[in-house]
C-alpha positions in Angstrom: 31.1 -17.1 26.7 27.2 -16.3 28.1 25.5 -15.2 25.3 21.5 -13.5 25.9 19.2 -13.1 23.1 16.4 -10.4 22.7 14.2 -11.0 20.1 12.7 -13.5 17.5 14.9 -13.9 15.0 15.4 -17.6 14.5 18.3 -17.3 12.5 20.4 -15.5 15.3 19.6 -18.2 17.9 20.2 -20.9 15.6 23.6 -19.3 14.7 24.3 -18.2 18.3 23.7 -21.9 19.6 26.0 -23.3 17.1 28.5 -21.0 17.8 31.5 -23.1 19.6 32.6 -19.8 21.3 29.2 -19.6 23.2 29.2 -21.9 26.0 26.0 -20.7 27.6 23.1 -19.2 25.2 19.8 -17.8 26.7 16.5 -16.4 25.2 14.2 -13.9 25.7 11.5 -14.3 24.3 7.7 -12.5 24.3 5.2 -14.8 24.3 2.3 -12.2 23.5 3.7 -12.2 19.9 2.9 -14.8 17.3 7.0 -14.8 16.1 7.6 -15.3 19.8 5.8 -18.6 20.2 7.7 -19.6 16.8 11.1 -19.0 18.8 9.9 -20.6 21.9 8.7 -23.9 19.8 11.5 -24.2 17.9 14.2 -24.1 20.7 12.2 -25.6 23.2 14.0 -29.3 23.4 17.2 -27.7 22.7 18.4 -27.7 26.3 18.5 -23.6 26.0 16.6 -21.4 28.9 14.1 -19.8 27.4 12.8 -16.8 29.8 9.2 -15.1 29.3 10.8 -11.9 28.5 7.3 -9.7 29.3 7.7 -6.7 30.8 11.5 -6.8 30.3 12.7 -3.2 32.0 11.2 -4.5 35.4 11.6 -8.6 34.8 14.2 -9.3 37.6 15.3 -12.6 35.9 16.5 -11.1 32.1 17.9 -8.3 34.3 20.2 -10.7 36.1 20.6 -12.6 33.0 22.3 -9.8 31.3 23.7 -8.5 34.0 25.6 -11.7 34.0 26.1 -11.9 30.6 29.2 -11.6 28.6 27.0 -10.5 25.6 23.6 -9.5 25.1 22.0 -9.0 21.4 19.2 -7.2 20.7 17.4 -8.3 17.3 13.9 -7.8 16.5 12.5 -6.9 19.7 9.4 -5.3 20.7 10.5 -3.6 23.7 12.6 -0.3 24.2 15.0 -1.2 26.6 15.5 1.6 29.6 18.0 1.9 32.0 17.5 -1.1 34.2 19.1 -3.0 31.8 21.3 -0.3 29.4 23.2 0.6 32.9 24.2 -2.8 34.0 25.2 -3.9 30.0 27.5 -1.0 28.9 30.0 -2.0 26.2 28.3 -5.2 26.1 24.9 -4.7 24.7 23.7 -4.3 20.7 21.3 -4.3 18.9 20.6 -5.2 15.3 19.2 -2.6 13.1 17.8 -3.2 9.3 19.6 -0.6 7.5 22.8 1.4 7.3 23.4 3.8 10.0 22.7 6.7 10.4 19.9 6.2 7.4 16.7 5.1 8.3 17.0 5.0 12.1 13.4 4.9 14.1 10.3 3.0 13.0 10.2 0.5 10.2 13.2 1.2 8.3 12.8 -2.1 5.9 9.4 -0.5 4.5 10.7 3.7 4.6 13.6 2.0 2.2 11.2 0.2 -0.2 8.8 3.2 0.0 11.8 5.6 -0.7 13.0 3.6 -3.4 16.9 3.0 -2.3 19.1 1.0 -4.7 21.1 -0.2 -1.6 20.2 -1.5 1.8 21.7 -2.1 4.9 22.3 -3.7 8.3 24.1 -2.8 11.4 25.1 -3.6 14.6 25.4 -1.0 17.5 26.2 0.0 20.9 22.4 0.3 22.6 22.4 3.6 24.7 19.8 5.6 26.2 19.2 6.9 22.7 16.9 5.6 19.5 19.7 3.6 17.3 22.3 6.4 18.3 25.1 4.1 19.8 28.5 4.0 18.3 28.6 1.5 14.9 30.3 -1.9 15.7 29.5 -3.7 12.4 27.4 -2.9 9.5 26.9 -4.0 5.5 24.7 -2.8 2.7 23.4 -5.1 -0.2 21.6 -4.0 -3.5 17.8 -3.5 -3.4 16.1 -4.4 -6.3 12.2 -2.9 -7.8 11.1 -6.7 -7.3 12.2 -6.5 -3.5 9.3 -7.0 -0.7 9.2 -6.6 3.3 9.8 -10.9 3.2 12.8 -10.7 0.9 14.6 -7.7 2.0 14.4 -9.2 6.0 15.5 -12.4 4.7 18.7 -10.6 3.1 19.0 -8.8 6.3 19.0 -11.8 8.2 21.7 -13.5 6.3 23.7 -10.4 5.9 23.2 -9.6 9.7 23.8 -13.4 10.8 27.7 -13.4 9.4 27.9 -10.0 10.9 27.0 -11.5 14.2 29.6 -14.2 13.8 32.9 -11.2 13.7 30.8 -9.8 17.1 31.0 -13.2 18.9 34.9 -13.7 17.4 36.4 -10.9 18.8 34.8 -9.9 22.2 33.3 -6.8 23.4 36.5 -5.7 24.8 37.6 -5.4 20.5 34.6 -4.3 19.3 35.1 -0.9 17.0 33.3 2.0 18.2 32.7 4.2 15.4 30.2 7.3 16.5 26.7 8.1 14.7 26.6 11.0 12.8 23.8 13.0 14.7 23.1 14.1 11.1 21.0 11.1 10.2 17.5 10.7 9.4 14.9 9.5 11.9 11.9 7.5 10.3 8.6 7.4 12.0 6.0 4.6 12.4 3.7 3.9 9.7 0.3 3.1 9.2 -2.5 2.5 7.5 -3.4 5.4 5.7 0.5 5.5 4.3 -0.6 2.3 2.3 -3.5 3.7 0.3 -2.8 3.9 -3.6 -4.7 6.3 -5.5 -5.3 6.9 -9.4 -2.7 9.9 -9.6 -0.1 7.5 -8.3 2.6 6.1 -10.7 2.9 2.3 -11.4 6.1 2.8 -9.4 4.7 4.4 -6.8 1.8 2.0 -6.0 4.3 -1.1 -6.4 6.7 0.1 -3.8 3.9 1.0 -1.8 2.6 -2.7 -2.5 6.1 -4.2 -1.9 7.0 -2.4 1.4 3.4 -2.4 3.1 1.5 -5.8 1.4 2.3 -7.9 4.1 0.3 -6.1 6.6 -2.8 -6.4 4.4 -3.1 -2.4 4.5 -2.7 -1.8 1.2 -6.4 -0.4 -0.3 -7.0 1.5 -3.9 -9.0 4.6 -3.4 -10.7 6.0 -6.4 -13.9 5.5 -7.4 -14.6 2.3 -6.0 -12.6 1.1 -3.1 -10.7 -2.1 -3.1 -9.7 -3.5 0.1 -6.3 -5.8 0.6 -5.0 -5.4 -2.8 -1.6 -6.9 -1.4 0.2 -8.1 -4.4 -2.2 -8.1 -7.4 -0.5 -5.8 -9.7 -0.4 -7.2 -12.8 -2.1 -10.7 -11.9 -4.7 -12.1 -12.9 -5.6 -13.2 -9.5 -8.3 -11.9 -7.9 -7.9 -12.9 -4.3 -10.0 -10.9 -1.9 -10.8 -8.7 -4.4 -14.7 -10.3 -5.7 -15.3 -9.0 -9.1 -12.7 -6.4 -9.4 -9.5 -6.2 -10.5 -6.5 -3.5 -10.3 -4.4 -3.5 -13.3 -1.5 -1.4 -14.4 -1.2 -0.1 -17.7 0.8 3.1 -19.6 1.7 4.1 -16.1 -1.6 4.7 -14.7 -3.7 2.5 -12.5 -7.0 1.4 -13.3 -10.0 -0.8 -11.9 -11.7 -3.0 -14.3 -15.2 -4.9 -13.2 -15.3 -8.2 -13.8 -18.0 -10.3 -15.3 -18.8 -13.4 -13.5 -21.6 -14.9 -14.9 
């Protein structure tokens, strides 16, 4: 079986490489992004072609590639695929989404769930169409989110959850994967940025730690009251005072507060 990969998810390739059913494994990967490089330099002596995966609707070579593909999985991808490749990869082609369709479909559904406060996550595995994450189910899971959960550890449980997922795709074939349709009911999540990361004093403690939790890892997350701390990241109740010269944001009777050091 010729299996192509889209994306930078280690854990996928690794599994999809050791997978005795795949006899051929190839990656696409995008060499403009930092994870990218990590894929490339991992998998770079293991006999695997590796194809700069740059432009990818008009790049001839992973056209052909999945064209001639019996599989092609989509994980962690930068690029919205377009017809050039969709029409040529019918029944063939999915792509892995962090939560549990139809929830959380559209842009950064790992942080709207930690930001939303969910008790349970998900992962799926769907038909691509000419649609945003509105092809018909094949697999999917859901797992228990905890308060303590982050960006890091909810993708790492996605990963694992997602990687024995991708083992029952590869088993039974496209021609037996279930086709279960998308409710058109389900919720479309837009991109976040910056601003959505800002903590102010009428937030609760909750609030500013699942703000902190889903957003810290982009170094976004500022306090706005007062004074102004930049790249508070994960010093709620620490002591640590990391990028943060002098001051300190601490949590306490469910309100948030800045306290000013004394250094001398």
């Amino acid at each position: 079986m010729k299996v192509v990969y889209l994306g930078y998810l280690i854990p996928f390739a690794d599994s999809l490489h050791a997978n005795p059913r795949v006899t051929e494994l190839i990656l696409g990967y995008e060499p403009k992004l930092p994870k990218g490089v990590k894929l490339y330099e991992y998998f770079k002596d293991s006999h695997i072609e590796i194809i700069d995966a740059t432009n990818v609707n008009m790049n001839h070579e992973i056209i052909n590639a999945c064209r001639e593909a019996d599989i092609v999985v989509v994980g962690a991808f930068s690029q919205i695929l377009k017809s050039s490749i969709i029409d040529h990869c019918r029944g063939k082609i999915l792509n892995f989404h962090p939560s549990k369709l139809p929830a959380y479909r559209g842009g950064h559904p790992i942080e709207h769930q930690l930001l939303d406060g969910v008790e349970e996550g998900g992962v799926t595995f769907h038909h691509i169409d000419n649609g945003v994450d509105s092809g018909s189910i094949i697999f999917q899971d859901s797992f228990p989110i905890s308060c303590r959960m982050t960006y890091e550890s909810f993708l790492k449980t996605a990963i694992n959850v997602g990687r024995e997922l991708l083992e029952q795709v590869v088993a039974i074939g496209p021609g037996n994967w279930p086709q279960v349709s998308v409710s058109i009911k389900g919720d479309y999540r837009r991109i976040l940025h910056a601003k959505d990361a800002v903590i102010s004093p009428n937030m609760t403690v909750i609030q500013a730690k699942r703000i902190i939790n889903a957003l810290g890892w982009r170094g976004w997350v500022t306090y706005r009251g007062k004074d102004e701390i930049q790249n508070i990241s994960r010093l709620l109740n620490s002591n640590i005072k990391h990028n943060v010269p002098n001051k300190e944001l601490s949590l306490s009777d469910g309100k948030i507060t800045v306290e000013v050091a004394n250094n001398e």
